[in-house]
N, C-alpha and C positions, 0 to 999 in steps of 0.2 A: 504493500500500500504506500504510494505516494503522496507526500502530503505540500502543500505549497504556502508558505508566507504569504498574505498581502493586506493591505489595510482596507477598512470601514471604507475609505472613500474609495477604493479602485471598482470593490464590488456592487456598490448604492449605486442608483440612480438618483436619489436625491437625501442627503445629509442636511438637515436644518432642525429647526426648534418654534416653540407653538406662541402666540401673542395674547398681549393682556387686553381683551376687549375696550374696558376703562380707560386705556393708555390714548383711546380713539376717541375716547367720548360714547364710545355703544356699552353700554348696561348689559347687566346679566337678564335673565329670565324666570319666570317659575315654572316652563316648562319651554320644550321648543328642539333645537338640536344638542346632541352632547356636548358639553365642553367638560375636557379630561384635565384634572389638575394634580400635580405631581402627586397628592396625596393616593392618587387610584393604583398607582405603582408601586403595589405591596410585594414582587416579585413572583407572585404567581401568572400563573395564564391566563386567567379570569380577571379583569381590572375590578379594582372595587369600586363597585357606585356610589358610596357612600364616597367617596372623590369627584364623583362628578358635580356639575355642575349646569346650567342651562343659557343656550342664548338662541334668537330668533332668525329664522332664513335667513336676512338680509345681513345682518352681520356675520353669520358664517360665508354667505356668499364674496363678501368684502375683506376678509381673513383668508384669501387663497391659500396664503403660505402653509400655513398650518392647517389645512385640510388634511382629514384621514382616511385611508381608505382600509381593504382588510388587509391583513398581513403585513403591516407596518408594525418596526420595530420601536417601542418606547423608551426612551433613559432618563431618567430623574439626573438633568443636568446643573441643580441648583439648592441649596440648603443641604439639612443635615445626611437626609437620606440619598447623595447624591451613588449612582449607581446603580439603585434599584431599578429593577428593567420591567415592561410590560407588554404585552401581545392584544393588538388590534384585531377582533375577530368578527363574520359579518354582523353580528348580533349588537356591537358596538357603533356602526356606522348607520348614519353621517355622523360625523363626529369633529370637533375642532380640541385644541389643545394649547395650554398659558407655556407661556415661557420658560418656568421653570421643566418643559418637556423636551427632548431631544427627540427626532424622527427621522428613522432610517428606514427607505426603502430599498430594498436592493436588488439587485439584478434577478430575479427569480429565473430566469434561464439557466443561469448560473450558479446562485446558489440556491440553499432550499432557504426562506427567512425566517422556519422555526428555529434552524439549527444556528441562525446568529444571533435569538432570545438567546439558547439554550446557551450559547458562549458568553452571555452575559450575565447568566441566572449562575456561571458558575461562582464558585466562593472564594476563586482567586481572579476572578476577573472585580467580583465585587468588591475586593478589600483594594485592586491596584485605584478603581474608582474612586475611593473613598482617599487614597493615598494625594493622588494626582488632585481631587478638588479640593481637600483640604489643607492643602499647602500653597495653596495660593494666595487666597484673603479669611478677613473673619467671616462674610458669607462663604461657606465651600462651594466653587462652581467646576464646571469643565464647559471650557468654549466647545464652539463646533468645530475649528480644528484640530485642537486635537484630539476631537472624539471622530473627525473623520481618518488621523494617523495614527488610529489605535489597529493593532497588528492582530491577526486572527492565523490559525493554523489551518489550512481547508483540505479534506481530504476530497474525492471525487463525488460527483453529486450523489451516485449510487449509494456510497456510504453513508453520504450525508441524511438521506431518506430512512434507510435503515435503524440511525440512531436516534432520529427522529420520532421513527415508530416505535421502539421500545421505552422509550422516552414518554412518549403520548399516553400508552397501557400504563402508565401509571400516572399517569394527568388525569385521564379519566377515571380511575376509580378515587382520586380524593376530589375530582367535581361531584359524580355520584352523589356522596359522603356527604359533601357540604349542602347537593341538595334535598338529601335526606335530613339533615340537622334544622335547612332552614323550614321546612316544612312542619318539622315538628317542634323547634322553638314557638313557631305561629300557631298552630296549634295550640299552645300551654297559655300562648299570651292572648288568644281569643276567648279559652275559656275562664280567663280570670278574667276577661274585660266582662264577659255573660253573667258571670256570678256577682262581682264587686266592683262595677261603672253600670252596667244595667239594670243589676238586683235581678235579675233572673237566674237568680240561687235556687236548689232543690226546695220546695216549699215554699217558695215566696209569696203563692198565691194566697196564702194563710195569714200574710204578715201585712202590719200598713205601714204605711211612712208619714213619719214623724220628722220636724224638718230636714227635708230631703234625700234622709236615709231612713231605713228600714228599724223600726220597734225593735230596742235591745242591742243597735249596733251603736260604738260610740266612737269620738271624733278622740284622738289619741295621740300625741306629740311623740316623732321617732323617736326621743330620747329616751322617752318611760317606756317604749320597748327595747333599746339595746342595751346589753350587759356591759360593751366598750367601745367607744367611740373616738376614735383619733386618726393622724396620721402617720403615714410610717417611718420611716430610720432613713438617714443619710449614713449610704451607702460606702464600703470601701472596695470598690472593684477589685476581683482579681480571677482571674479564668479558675484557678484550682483552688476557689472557697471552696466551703463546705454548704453554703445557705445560699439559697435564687433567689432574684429579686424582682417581683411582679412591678413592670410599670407602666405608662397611660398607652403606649401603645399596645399592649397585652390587653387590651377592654375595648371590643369593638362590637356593635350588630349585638350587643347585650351579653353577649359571651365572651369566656376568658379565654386565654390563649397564651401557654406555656412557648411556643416557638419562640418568641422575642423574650425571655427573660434573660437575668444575667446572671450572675456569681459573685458572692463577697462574700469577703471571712473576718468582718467585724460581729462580736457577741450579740445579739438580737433580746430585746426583752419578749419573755414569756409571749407577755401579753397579744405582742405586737408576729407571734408566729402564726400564719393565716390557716383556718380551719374552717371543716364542713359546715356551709351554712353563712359565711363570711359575705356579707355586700360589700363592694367597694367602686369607690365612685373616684372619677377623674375629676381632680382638685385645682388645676394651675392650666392658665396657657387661655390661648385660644383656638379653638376647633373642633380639642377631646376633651373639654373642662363639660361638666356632667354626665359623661358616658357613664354607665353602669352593668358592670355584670356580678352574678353571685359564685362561691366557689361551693362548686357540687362533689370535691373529691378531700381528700386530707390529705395535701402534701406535704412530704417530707422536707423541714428545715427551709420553707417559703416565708418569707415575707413580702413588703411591698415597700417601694422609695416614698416620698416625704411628700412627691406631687398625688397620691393617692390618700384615700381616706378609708379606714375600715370602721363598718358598722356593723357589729355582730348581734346578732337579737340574743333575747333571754332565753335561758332553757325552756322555759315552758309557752315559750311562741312559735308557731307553727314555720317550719324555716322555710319552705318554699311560700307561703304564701306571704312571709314579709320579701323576700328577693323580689319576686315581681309584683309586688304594694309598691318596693323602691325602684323598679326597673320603668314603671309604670310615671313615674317620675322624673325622667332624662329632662325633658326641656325646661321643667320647673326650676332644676339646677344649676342647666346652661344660663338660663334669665339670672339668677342671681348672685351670679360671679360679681365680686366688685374688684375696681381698679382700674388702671391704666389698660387701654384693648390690648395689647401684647403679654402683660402681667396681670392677667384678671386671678383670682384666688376666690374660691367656694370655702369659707369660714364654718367647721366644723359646727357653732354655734346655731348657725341657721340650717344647718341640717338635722341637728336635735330638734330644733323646734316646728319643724314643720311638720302639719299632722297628717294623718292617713285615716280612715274610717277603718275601724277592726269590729270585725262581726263576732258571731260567739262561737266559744271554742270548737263544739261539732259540726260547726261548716269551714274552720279553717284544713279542718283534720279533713275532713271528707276530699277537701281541693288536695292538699297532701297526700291523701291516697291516690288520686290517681295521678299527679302531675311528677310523682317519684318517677314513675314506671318511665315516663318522656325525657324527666332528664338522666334517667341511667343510660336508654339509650343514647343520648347525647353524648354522654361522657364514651360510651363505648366506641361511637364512629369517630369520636375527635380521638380515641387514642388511635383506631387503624389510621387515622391521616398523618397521626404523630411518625408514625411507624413507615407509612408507605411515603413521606416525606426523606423519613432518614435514608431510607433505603435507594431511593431516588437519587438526593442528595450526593451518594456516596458514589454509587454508578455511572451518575452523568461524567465527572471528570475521567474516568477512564474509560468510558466509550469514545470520550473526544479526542485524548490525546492517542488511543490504541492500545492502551494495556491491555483492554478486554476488545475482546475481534469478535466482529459483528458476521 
């Protein structure tokens, strides 16, 4: 097998990067055509929507440059996450993209343009990314060119297809996965809107309302339900801690996500080690300040950094039905960030005190029974994705370079 040098630019037809509508005087939209912002470029193949954004025809039409079509390659050319790569797929388009995006189309005759994601998704292409824009300025960037005289190794197209396809058998069973999780997230969150936003709880039709909740249910401040209430520890990095550190990017779509944590081997107070049942809510920033998701498992020697806050209810409060009482509550959160817009902070204080309506104990039990059964599933598919992640993860670099022959 023959393998050739050449760079981004020799095999693209076109290497450029996406525009800030606002920069023109055109507004975004609340709906319309896609605009993809570096945030979508979580390095999978699936862009996340929750990055996207909206703008109307006529501004996409006056945005030429950054027009997307399918099989256009992504690059988070800007900020912290620069590196992070994403794949255009038809499902995606019409689609426009901000600045902070890099877009490669390339020769598809010549090459395949999954296999120049995949050379991107790798983990030594993503740390030289991280190298190269972080050594520039205090924003980390990479111009366009020298992300068009970035070097790639290409074997013949044949191959190039091949590694593609083994590569994909396992894209697709963690898409699967994920839309198995989302279906039945939706699910848990439909029936608790049914039960406790609608009052069509088992029995309701027995029950009156009394102002504006139902006889017997009462209005109750987060605080008098959780046992501890804080934020967590400033961190001391170190790849071979002994203790992970849960943080705001680990809290998206309401669920947690172990892939992005880190390692430190600073001593952790008891309190602050996260357990079955743990809400925690994104405290600092702006974008992921009020996300929330709950931890359904007990991890080993976890905690969370200082931008997060954990709410843990009382032993004797139903834990899935305070998780999405709080999950239920995302933009309440985001509203009440104070501060400067770049430094907004969710003040533990006003998360104690905001109330929830809590029904009586044998309808929180009753949601508890059945909403276990949805998130054990959950936790089972997110471990196969942990898994078919690593395993992926592991195999991609040596299909690319040749260790393993296809």
């Amino acid at each position: 097998m023959s393998w050739t040098e050449r760079s981004i630019g020799e095999i693209s037809k076109i290497v450029t990067k996406g525009t800030t509508p606002s920069t023109y005087g055109m507004p975004f939209t609340e709906n319309g055509v896609n605009f993809i912002k570096a945030e979508a470029l979580n390095g999978d193949v699936t862009l996340d929507r929750s990055g996207f954004t909206f703008v109307d025809d006529e501004t996409h039409e006056k945005l030429k440059r950054s027009q997307l079509i399918e099989n256009d390659v992504l690059i988070t050319i800007a900020g912290a996450n620069v590196g992070k790569c994403g794949f255009v797929r038809q499902s995606d388009v019409p689609a426009n993209a901000n600045q902070a995006v890099g877009i490669i189309r390339v020769k598809s005759d010549e090459v395949n343009p999954r296999y120049i994601y995949y050379h991107f998704k790798k983990p030594a292409t993503f740390a030289m990314c991280q190298g190269i824009g972080g050594g520039q300025a205090a924003q980390p960037n990479i111009n366009l060119t020298v992300l068009k005289n970035f070097k790639v190794n290409l074997p013949d197209v044949q191959y190039q297809n091949k590694v593609v396809e083994i590569i994909e058998a396992y894209d697709g069973l963690i898409e699967n996965n994920k839309r198995r999780i989302a279906l039945l997230e939706e699910s848990a969150r439909q029936l608790y809107k049914e039960w406790f936003v609608r009052f069509r709880y088992p029995g309701h039709e027995h029950v009156k309302i009394v102002d504006g909740v139902p006889e017997g249910w009462e209005k109750i401040d987060i605080g008098n339900l959780a046992s501890f209430l804080s934020r967590g520890m400033t961190p001391k990095y170190d790849d071979e801690g002994e203790f992970i550190v849960i943080n705001q990017k680990c809290i998206r779509n309401r669920l947690l996500s172990f892939n992005l944590v880190r390692r430190q081997d600073k001593e952790v107070d008891e309190k602050k080690l996260i357990r079955y049942g743990d809400v925690l809510i994104n405290s600092t920033g702006t974008g992921t300040l009020g996300r929330v998701a709950q931890c359904w498992t007990n991890p080993n020697k976890c905690t969370v950094d200082t931008h997060v806050t954990i709410v843990r209810p009382k032993d004797n409060v139903d834990k899935l039905w305070f998780g999405y009482s709080l999950m239920e509550l995302e933009c309440r959160f985001e509203d009440m960030g104070e501060g400067a817009t770049n430094q907004k902070e969710l003040k533990k204080s006003l998360v104690s005190a905001l109330s929830v309506v809590l029904p009586p104990k044998i309808i929180t039990k009753q949601f508890e029974d059945i909403i276990t059964n949805i998130t054990n599933q959950i936790v089972v598919l997110s471990d196969q994705n942990n898994n078919l992640t690593r395993a992926r993860d592991l195999l991609l670099p040596k299909l690319m370079n040749g260790e393993i022959a296809v």
